[in-house]
VEXZA-883660 format. One line per field, with one value per atom (N, C-alpha, C): residue number from 1; y, z, x; atom name; residue in one letter. Coordinates in Angstrom, 2 decimals, decimal comma. Example, Ala and Ser with C-alpha at 12.3 -4.5 7.8 and 13.67 -1.06 7.14 Angstrom:
2
nr = [1|1|1|2|2|2]
c2 = [-5,69|-4,50|-3,30|-2,25|-1,06|0,03]
c3 = [7,80|7,80|7,80|7,08|7,14|7,87]
c1 = [13,19|12,30|13,20|12,85|13,67|12,90]
atom = [N|CA|C|N|CA|C]
rest = [a|a|a|s|s|s]
//
This chain:
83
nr = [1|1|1|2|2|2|3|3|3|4|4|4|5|5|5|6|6|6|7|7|7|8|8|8|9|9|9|10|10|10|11|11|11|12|12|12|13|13|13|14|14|14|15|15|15|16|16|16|17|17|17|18|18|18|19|19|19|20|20|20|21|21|21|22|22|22|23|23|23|24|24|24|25|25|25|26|26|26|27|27|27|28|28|28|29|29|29|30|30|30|31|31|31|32|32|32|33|33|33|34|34|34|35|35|35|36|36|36|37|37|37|38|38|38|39|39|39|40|40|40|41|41|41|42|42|42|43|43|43|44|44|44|45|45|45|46|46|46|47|47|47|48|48|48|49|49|49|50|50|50|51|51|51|52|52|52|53|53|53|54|54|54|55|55|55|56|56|56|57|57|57|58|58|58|59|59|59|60|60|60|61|61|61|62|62|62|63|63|63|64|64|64|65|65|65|66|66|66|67|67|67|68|68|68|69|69|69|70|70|70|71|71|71|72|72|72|73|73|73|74|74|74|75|75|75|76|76|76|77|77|77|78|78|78|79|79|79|80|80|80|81|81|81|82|82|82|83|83|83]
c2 = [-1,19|0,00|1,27|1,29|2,42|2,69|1,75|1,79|2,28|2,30|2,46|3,91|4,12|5,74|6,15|6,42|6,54|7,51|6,21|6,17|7,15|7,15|8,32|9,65|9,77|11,49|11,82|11,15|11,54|12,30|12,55|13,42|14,56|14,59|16,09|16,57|16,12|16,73|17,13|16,37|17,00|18,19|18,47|19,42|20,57|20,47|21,56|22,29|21,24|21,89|21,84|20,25|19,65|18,52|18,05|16,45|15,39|13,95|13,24|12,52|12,29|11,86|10,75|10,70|9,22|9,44|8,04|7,91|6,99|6,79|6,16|6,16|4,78|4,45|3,75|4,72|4,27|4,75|4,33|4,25|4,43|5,72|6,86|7,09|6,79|6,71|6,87|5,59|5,21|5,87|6,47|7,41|6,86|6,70|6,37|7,35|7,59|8,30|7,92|8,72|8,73|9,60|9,54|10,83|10,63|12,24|11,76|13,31|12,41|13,44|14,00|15,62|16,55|17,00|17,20|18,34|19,46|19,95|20,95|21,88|21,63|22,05|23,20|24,42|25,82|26,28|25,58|26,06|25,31|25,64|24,51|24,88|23,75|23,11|24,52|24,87|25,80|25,33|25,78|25,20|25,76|26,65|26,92|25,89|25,40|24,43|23,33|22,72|21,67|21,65|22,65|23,39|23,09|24,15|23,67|22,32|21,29|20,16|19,04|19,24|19,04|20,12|21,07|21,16|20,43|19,94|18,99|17,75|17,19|16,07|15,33|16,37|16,20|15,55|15,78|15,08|14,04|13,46|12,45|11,43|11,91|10,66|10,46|11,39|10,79|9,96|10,21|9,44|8,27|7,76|6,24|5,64|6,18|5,53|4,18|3,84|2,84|2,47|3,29|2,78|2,99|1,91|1,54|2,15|2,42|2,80|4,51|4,83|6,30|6,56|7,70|8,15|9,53|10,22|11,59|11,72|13,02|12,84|13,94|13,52|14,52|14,70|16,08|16,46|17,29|16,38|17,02|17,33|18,11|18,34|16,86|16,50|15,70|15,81|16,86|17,34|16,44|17,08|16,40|14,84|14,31|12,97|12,08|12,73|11,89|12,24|12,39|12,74|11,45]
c3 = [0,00|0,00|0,00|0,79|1,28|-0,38|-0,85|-2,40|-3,41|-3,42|-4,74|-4,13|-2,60|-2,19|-2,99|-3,06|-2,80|-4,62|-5,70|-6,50|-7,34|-6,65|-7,06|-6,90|-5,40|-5,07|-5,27|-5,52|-6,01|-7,09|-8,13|-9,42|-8,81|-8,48|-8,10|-6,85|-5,98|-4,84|-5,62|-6,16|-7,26|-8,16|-8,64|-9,62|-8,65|-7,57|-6,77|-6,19|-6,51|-5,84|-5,01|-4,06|-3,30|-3,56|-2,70|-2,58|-1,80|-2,14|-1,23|-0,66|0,29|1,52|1,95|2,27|2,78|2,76|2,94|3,43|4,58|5,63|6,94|6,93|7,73|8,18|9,39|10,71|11,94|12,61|13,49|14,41|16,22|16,47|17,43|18,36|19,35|20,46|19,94|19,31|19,05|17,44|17,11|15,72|14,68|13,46|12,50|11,72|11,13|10,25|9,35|8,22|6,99|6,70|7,32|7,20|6,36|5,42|4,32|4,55|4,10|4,81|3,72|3,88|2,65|2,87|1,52|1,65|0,82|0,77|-0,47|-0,33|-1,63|-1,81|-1,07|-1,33|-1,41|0,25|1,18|2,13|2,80|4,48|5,31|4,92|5,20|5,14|6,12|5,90|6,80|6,67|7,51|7,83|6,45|5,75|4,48|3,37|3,34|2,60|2,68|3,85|4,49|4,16|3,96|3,69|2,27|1,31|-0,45|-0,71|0,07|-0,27|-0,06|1,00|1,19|0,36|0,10|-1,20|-2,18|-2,84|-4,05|-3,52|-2,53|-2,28|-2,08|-1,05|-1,23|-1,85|-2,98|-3,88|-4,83|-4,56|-4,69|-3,98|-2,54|-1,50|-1,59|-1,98|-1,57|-2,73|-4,06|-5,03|-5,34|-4,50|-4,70|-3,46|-2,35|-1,21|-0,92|-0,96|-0,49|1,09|1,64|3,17|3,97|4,19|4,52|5,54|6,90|8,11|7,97|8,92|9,03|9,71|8,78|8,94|9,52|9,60|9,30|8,65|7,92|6,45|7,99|7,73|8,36|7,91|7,04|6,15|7,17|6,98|7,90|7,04|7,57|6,89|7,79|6,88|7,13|8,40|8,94|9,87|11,07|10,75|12,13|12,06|10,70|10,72|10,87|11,37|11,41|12,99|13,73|15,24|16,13]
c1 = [0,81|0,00|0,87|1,85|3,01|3,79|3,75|4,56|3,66|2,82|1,37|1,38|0,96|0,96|2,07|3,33|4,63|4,72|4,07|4,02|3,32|1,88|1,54|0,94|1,77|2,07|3,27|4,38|6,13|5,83|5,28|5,32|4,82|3,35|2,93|3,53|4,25|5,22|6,31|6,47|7,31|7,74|6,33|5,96|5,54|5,19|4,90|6,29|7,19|8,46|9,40|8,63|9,39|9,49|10,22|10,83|10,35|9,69|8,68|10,31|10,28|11,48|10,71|9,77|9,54|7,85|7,11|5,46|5,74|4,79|4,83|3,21|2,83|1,18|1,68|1,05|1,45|0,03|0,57|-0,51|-0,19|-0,28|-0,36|-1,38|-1,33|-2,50|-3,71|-3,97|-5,13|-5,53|-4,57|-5,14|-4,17|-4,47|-3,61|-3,43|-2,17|-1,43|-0,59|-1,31|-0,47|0,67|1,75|2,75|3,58|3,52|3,87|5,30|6,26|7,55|8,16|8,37|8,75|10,10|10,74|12,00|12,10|12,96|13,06|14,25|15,29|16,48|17,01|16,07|16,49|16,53|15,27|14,82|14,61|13,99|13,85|12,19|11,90|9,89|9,39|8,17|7,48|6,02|5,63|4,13|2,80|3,61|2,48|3,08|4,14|4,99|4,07|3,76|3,04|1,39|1,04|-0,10|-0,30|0,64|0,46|0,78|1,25|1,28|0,24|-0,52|-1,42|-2,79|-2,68|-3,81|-3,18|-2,13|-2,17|-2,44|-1,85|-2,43|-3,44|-4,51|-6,23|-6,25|-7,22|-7,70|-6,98|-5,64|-5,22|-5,54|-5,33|-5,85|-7,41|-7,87|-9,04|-9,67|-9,32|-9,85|-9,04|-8,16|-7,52|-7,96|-8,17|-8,83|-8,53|-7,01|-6,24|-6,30|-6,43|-6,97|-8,11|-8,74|-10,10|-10,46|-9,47|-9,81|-9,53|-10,18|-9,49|-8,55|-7,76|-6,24|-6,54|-5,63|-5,30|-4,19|-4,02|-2,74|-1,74|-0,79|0,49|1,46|1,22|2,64|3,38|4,58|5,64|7,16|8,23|9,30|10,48|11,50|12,20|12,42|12,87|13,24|12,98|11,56|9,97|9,95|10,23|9,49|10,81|12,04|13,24|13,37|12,26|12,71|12,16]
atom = [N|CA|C|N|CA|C|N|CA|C|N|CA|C|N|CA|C|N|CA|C|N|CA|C|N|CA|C|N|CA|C|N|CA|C|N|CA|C|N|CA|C|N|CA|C|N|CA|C|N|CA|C|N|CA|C|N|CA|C|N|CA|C|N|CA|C|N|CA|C|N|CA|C|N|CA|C|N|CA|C|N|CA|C|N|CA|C|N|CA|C|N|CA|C|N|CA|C|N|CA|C|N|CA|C|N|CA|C|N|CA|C|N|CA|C|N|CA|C|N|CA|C|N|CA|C|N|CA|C|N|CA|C|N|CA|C|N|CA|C|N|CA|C|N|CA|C|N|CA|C|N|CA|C|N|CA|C|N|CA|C|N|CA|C|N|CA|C|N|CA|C|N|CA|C|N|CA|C|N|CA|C|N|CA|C|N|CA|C|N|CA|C|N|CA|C|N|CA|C|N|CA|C|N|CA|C|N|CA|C|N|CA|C|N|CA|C|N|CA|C|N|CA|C|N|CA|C|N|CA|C|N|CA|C|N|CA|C|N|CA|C|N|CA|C|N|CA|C|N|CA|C|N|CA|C|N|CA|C|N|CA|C|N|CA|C|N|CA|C|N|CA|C|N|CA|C|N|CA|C|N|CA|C|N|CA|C|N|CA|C]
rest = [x|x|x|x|x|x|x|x|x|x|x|x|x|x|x|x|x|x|x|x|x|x|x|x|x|x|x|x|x|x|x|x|x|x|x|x|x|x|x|x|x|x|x|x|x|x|x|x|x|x|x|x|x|x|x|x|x|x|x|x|x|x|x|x|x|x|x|x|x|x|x|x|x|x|x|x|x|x|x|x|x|x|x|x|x|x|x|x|x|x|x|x|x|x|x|x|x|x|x|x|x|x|x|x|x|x|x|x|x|x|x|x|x|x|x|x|x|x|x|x|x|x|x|x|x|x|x|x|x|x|x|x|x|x|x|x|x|x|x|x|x|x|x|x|x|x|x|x|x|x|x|x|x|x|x|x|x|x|x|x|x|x|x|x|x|x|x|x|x|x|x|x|x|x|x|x|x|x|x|x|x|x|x|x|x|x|x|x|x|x|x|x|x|x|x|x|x|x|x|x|x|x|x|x|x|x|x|x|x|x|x|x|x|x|x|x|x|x|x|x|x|x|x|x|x|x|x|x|x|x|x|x|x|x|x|x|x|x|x|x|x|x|x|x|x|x|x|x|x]
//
């Protein structure tokens, strides 16, 4: 599932400008997450970074609807998701 995600949000993270660093599906006091971990050459990640990536992503996730249970999406910068 983590590979098919992987597959096809890497182009439009892409095209928006950053770099997909990793996807993760864990599961966090009781809540599951899809964290999907960003970089980008020029700058460090900022929370509107996290923001435009998640407006492209929307409507990716939701029209492949690869996971049955509910998630929450958590775009984070390398930074965060390597702590």
């Amino acid at each position: 599932m983590i590979e098919k995600i992987k597959k096809l949000i890497e182009n439009p993270i892409n095209d928006a400008g950053y770099i997909l660093d990793d996807v993760l599906y864990l599961k966090e006091n009781n809540n599951n997450f899809l964290r999907i971990i960003i970089d980008k050459k020029e700058r460090i990640i900022n929370v509107n970074d996290c923001v435009i990536v998640n407006e492209v992503l929307d409507p990716i996730l939701d029209k492949i609807d690869f996971i049955e249970e509910s998630y929450i999406v958590d775009i984070c910068s390398k930074e965060k998701g390597s702590e």
